[in-house]
N, C-alpha and C positions, 0 to 999 in steps of 0.2 A: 504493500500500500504506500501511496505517496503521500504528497504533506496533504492536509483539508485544503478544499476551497480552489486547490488546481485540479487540471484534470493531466498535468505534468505532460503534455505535450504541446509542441509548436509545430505549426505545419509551415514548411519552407518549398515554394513552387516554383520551378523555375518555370517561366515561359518561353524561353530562348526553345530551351530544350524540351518544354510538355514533360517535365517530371516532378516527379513530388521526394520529400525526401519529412520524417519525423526528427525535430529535434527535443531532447529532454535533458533541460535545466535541470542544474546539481541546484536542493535545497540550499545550499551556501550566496547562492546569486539570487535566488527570489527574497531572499532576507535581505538583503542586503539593497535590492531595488523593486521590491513587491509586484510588480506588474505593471499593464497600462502603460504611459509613456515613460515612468520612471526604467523599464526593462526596455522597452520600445527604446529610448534615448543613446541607453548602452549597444544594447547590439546595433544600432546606426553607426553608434562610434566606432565600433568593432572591424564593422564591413567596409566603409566608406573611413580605408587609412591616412588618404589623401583629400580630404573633401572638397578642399579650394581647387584642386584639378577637374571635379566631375561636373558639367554639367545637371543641374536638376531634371532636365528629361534626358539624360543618357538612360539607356537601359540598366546602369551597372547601380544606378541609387536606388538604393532597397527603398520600397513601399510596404509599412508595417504595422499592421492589424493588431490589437493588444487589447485583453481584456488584462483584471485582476482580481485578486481570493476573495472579493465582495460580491463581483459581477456574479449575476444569476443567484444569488443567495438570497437566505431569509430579511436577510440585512435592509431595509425599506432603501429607494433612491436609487440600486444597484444594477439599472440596466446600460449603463455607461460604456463604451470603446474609446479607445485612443486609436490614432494614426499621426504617424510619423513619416517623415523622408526630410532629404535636402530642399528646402523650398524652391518653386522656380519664380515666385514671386520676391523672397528680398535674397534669395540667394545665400540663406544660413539655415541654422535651425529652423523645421517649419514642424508645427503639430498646431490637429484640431481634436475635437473630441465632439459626438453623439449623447444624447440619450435614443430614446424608443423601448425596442425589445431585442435589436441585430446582437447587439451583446452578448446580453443574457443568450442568446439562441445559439450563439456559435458555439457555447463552453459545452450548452445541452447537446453538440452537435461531436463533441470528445476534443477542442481542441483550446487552449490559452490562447491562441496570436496564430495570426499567420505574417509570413514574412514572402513577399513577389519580387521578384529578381528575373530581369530579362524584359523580355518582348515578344511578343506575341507575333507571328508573318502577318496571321490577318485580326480582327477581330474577336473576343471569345468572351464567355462567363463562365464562371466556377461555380460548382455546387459543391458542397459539402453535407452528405445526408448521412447521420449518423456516423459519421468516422469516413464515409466511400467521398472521397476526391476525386470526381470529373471536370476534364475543361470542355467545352461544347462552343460549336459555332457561333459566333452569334450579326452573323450578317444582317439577321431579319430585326434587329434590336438597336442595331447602330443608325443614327438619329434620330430614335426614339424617343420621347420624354423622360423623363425618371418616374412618373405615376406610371405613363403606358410600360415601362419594361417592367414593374413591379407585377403590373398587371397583368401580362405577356409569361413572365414565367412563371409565377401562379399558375396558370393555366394550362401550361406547356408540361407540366409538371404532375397538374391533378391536385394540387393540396396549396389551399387558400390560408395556411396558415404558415406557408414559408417567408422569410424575414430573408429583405433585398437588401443588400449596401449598393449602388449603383450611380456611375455619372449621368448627367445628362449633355446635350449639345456642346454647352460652355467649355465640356470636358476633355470631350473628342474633339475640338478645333485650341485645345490645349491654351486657353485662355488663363492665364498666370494666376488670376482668382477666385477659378472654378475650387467648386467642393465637391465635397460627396455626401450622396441623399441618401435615408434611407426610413422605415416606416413612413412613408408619403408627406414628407414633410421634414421630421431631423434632419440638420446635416451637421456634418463632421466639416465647418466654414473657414476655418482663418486658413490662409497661410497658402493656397492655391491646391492643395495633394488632391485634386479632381483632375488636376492637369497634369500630376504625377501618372494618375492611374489611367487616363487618356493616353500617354505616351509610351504606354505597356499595351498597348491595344486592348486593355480588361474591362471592360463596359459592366458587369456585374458578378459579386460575390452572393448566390443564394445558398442561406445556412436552415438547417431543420435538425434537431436533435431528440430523442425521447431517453439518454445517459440520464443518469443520477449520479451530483456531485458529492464527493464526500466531505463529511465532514471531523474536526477532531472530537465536538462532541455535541451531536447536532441536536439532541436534547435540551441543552442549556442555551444553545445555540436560537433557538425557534423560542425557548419561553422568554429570552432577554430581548430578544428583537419586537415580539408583542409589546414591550412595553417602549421602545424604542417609539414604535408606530404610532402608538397613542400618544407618546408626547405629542411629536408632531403633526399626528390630526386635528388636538388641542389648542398649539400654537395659533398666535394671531395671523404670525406670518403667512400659515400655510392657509389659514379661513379667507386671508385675503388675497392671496396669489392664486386662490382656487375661482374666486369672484369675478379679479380683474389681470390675472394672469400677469405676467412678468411686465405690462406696459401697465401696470395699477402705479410702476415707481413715477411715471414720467410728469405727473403734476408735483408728488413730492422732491425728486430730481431739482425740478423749475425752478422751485424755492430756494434750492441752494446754490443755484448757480449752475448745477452740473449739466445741466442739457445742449449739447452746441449748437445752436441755429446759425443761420446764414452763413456756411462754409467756417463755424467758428467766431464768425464778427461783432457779434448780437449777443445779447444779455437777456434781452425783454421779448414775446413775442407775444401780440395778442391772440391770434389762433392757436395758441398749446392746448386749449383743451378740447378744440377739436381734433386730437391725434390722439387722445388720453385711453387710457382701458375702461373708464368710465364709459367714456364715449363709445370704443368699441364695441363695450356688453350690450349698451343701449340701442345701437344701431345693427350690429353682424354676428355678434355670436348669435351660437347654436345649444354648447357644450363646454364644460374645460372636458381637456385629454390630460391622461396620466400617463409616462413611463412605465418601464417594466416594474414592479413594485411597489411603486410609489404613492405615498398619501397625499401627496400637495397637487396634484392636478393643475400644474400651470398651465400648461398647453391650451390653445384657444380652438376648436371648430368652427370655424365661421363657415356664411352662407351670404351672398349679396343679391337680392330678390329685387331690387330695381334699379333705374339709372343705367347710364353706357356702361358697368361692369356687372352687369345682372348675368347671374350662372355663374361667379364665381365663388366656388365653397371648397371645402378642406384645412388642413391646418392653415392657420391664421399669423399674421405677423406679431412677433415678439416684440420687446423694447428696445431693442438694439435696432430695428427694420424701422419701427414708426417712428424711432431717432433720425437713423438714416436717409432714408428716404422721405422723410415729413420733414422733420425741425430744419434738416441741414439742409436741406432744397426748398424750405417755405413752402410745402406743399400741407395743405391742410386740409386733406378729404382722407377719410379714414378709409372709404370704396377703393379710391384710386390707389393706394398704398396698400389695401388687401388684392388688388390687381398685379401691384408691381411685385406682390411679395410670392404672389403663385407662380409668376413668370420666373421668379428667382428660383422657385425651388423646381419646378418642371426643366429651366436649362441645366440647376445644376451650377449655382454663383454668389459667392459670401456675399450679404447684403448689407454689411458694414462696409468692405471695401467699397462696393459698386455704388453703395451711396456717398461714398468719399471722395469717387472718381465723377459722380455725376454732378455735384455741387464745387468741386474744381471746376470741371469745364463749364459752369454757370457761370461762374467770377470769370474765368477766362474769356467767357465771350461778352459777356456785360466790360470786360476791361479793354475791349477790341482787341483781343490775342487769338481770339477765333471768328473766323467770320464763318458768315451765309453759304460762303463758296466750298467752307473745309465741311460745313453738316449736309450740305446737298437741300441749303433751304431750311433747314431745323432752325426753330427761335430758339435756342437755350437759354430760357428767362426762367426767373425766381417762379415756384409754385405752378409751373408749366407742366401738368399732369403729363399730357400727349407727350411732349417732348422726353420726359424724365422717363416714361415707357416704352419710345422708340430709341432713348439710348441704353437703357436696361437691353432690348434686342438687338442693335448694332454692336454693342461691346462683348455678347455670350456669339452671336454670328460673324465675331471677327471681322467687320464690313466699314469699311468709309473712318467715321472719325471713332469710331467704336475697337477697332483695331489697334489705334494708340489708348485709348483710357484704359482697355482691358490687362494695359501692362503693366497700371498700378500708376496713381501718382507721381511715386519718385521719378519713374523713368520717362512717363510723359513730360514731365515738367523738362525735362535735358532737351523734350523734342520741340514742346512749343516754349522759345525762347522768352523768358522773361517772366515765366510765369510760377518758378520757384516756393515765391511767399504765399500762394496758393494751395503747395500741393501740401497737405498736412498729413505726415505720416512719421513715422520713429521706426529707422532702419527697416526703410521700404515700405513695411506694413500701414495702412491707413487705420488712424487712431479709430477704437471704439467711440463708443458715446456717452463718453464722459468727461467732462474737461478739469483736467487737472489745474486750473485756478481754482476752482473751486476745493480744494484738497492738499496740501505741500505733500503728503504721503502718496498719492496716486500719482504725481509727476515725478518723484522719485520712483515708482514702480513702472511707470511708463518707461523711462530712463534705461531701465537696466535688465529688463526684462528677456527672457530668452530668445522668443520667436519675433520682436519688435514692441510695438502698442500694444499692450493689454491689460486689461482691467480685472482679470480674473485672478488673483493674486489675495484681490478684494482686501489692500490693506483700507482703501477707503472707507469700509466699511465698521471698520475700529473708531476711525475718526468722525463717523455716523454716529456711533452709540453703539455697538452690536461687543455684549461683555465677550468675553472667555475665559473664565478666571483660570483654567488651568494652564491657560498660557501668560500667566499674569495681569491680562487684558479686564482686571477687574470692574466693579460701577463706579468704586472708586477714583481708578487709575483713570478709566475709558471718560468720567464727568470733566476729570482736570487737563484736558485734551484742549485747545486750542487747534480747529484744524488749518487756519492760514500759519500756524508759528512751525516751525521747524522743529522743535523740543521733541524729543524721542522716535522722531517720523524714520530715520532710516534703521535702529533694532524694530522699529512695527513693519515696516518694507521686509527686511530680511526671515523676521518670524512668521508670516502669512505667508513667503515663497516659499518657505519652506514645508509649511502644514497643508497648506493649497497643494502644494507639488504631492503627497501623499492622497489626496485626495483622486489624484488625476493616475494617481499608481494603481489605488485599491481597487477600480473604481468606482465610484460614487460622487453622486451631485452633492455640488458645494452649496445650493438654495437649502440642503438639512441644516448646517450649523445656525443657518436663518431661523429655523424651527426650535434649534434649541439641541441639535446633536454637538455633544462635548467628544476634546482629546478622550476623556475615560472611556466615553461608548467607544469609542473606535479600540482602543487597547481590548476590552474587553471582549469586542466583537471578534478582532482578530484571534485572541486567547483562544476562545471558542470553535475559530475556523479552522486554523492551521496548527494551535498547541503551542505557539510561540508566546514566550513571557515578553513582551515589549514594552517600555516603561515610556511613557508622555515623550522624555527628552533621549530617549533612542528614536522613537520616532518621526522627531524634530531632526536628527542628526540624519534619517534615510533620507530625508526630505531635504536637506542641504547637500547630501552628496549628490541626487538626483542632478538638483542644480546645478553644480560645480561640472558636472558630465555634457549637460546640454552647453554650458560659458565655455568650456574647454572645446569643444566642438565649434563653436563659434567663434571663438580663438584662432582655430587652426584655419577657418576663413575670412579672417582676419581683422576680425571687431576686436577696436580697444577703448581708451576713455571719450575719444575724439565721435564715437560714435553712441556714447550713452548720455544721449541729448534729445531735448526735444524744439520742435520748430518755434522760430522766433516769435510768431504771432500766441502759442500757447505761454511764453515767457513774458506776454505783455500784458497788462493789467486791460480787462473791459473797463467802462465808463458807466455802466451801468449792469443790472440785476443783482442775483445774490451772491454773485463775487466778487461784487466793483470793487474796483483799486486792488486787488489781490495777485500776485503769480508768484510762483517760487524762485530762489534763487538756487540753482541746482549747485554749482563747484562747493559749497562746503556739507552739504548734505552728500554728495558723491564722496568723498573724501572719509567721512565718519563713514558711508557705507561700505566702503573697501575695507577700512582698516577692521570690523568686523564681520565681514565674509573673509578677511585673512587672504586678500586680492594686493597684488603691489598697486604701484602709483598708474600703471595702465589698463587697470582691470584683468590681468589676468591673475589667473589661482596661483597660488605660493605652493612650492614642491613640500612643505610643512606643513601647508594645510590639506592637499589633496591624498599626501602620505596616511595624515590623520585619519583622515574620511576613508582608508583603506584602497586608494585607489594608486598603488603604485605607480602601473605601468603607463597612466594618464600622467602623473606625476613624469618621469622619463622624457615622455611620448612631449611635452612642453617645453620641456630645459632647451629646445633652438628657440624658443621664441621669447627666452627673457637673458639670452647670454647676448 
């Protein structure tokens, strides 16, 4: 018997060659990086020796699939995947992550992770039904939807309850910010790996399993999780994210400043609560949807029964979409934004990015940097539905002026001259939606982050109010918080990358600790999973070497301090809302944050520290790039 909680196998496929091969992890390495992307991150590093030599769509960059010992468990939250590869969008670390059920279903299906290597001659999908690995043509699938190929192999198959990971269009014309979909709606979004999986000819992974996971003692296991579940059914959080789903933040957000309108420039907007989850429930839900396990039911079912986008229904836009595509393009119809948000998941295209790129090229063409002549007659003006929906389809169709945006701001901006101060993104990636003026913690996590922009980190939410006391984050500590002062912003930066990073290992959605899930439950959980004694601050330490793996990695592609920055317009005070007169001043907060990650004066890891963290041969593998 193996440890709990895995089913102690990886499946490794090549496509060059149509072979499969099983690999199984020594106990000594899932302790050490639990799963999800914290294992995901290592064997990237493993395979890809030289990374700054590989192209992101060469064949030879591993694309890789990772569940961990929570996924598919009693544990409530735990239908989570990770995915990983070199990004082709900022060309370093690149990871997203899922909810739904693909998760859960692949473990049920006998495997941990799959790992894709190679290329496909033509086209193909992979099944995975109880442990049998097929790769199958998939001609008839290639420019397909991501709903129609779900639909398609369902079908193809006989069994309506197979769970798709799949690209859409955006994928297959290898669009830098493509994602991967899966239960009609999830996607696994940041960081382009739809463009990854695109460029391996692999149009879909479908998983089906009836395996039973083991556990160390799944007794205590099942009766500790009930009461898990109840908390969080309990919680406010979870009663109100079930109401108004993850866009219930975006009035409270407004309040504080954090929501970015007008490409960033704006503070104040009168339409914010026509984009709001209030406004949603009242207008287009259906439903909330739940994850595999899950008692919070964020997910939205919406349905649009009149107006020019009547017939569109299925998952609904999150707050990150109705940020995206509404606040930061002034678009203020919640129809029109449940339109752009089906069109995003049917190509197959992060809708944080695409709304990053499409409010760039608004200011660019309101600043005369783009004309009439570059869109083929397109107005790109503020709140310009039509338009903001035919660049959503020019940028996933590769076509006209959609062909540059789809590269990602940073590199658009090198093409259209002059338009730099525009393109707002932190090492390539376009910022979430959140503005770190409103936060000094968030713009250091912004800063320093692995994959570029990201908010997931969710030190901001310390400086919200959100206790922990086991990580010291007491009501005490968390009330004498000041969130424009600097005072303790980068040990809270470095202690959430690090508990987050476990999070994304185990995995499990980070909305539970919203609910009231502590470091204890998770100790406990795992006790119960796998039999391992892990104490709070072993866990904090898997979770900083996690990180140290992904920095070293992006190291050797050559991020140093000069790049843990963010865009001049995030460093300047608005004029008005709830962050007037506010930004951070990053060099002395970078500075305190190095000296405890045990990073020298250019961000990379100290051979002391990485030694520490167990990581030798990383340790080694660095000594050319600080002699």
């Amino acid at each position: 018997m193996g440890v709990g909680g895995y089913t102690g196998r990886i499946l490794l496929i090549n496509l060059s060659e149509r072979t499969t091969k099983t690999i199984e992890p020594h106990e000594s390495v899932l302790k050490m990086f639990l799963g999800g992307s914290g294992l995901a991150s290592k064997i990237l590093y493993d395979i890809l020796q030289e990374p700054e030599k590989i192209d992101p769509l060469d064949p030879r960059n591993p694309l890789i699939f990772m569940t961990g010992p929570l996924t598919g468990s009693p544990f409530p939250t735990s239908g989570r995947y990770s995915v990983v590869a070199k990004s082709p969008l900022t060309g370093i670390y690149g990871e997203a992550n899922a909810g739904g059920f693909w998760g859960a279903e692949l473990k049920f299906a006998g495997y941990d992770g799959i790992i894709f290597i190679g290329k496909a001659e033509e086209p193909v999908y992979v099944t995975i039904f109880d442990g049998e690995v097929s790769i199958h043509k998939a001609d008839h699938l290639w420019g397909k939807d991501t709903i129609e190929t779900e639909e398609i192999i369902r079908r193809d198959h006989g069994d309506p309850q197979i769970k798709v990971a799949c690209i859409g269009k955006a994928g297959e014309n290898l669009v830098p910010m493509s994602c991967i979909i899966c239960d009609g709606g999830r996607a696994a979004g940041r960081t382009g790996l739809g463009a990854v999986m695109g460029s391996k000819n692999l149009k879909a992974i479908a998983v089906r399993g009836s395996k039973e996971i083991t556990y160390n003692d799944k007794d205590r296991l099942v009766e500790f999780c009930k009461g898990v579940i109840m908390k969080i059914t309990k919680s406010l959080y979870a009663q109100t994210a079930r109401k108004y789903g993850t866009d219930g933040y975006m009035l409270v957000g407004y309040k504080f400043g954090d929501v970015p309108i007008k490409n960033w420039t704006k503070g104040v907007w009168d339409d914010i609560e026509k984009i709001s989850g209030e406004e949603m429930a009242k207008r287009i839900l259906k439903k909330p949807v739940a994850c595999y396990n899950c008692p919070i039911a964020c997910g939205r079912y919406i349905e649009v029964t009149k107006g020019p986008y009547a017939g569109i229904k299925g998952h609904g836009p999150e707050y990150e979409t109705c940020a995206s595509i509404g606040a930061l393009c002034l678009l203020a119809d919640i129809e029109a934004i449940a339109k752009a948000n089906d069109l995003c998941t049917r190509y197959g295209i992060d809708t944080i990015s695409v709304g990053g790129a499409i409010a760039y090229a608004i200011e660019c063409y309101e600043k005369g940097l783009i004309r009439n002549k570059d869109t083929e007659g397109l107005k790109l003006e503020w709140g310009n539905a039509d338009a903001i929906i035919k660049l959503i389809e020019l940028i996933c169709e590769n076509k006209g002026i959609g062909k540059i945006l789809g590269q990602g701001v940073a590199k658009a901006s090198k093409i259209i001259k002059g338009s730099e101060e525009y393109a707002i993104h932190v090492k390539g990636l376009e910022v979430p939606m959140h503005d770190p003026r409103a936060w000094v913690g968030l713009a250091l996590q912004y800063a320093t982050m692995h994959r570029g922009a990201c908010h997931l980190a969710l030190a901001y939410t310390i400086e919200r109010g959100l206790v922990i006391s086991d990580l010291g984050f007491t009501e005490e500590f968390v009330k004498s918080l000041d969130r424009f002062s600097p005072e303790h912003k980068p040990y809270i930066v470095k202690t959430m990358q690090d508990y987050t990073g476990v999070f994304d290992s185990l995995v499990i959605c980070k909305f539970s600790m919203f609910a009231g899930v502590t470091p204890t439950d998770i100790v406990k959980a795992l006790k119960y999973t796998t039999g391992w004694d892990i104490t709070i601050q072993k866990l904090l330490e898997i979770g900083e070497r996690i990180f140290n793996v992904k920095r070293a990695f992006n190291v050797k592609c050559g991020i140093r301090k000069k790049d843990d920055t963010l865009p001049r317009r995030l460093l300047t005070p608005l004029k008005e809302g709830g962050a007037k007169g506010h930004a951070a001043k990053l060099e002395p907060l970078l500075k305190e944050y190095y000296k405890l990650r045990g990073w020298n004066e250019e961000g990379i890891p100290t051979k002391e520290k990485l030694e520490e963290l167990g990581l030798k041969e990383i340790a080694k593998d660095l000594e050319r790039f600080t002699k």
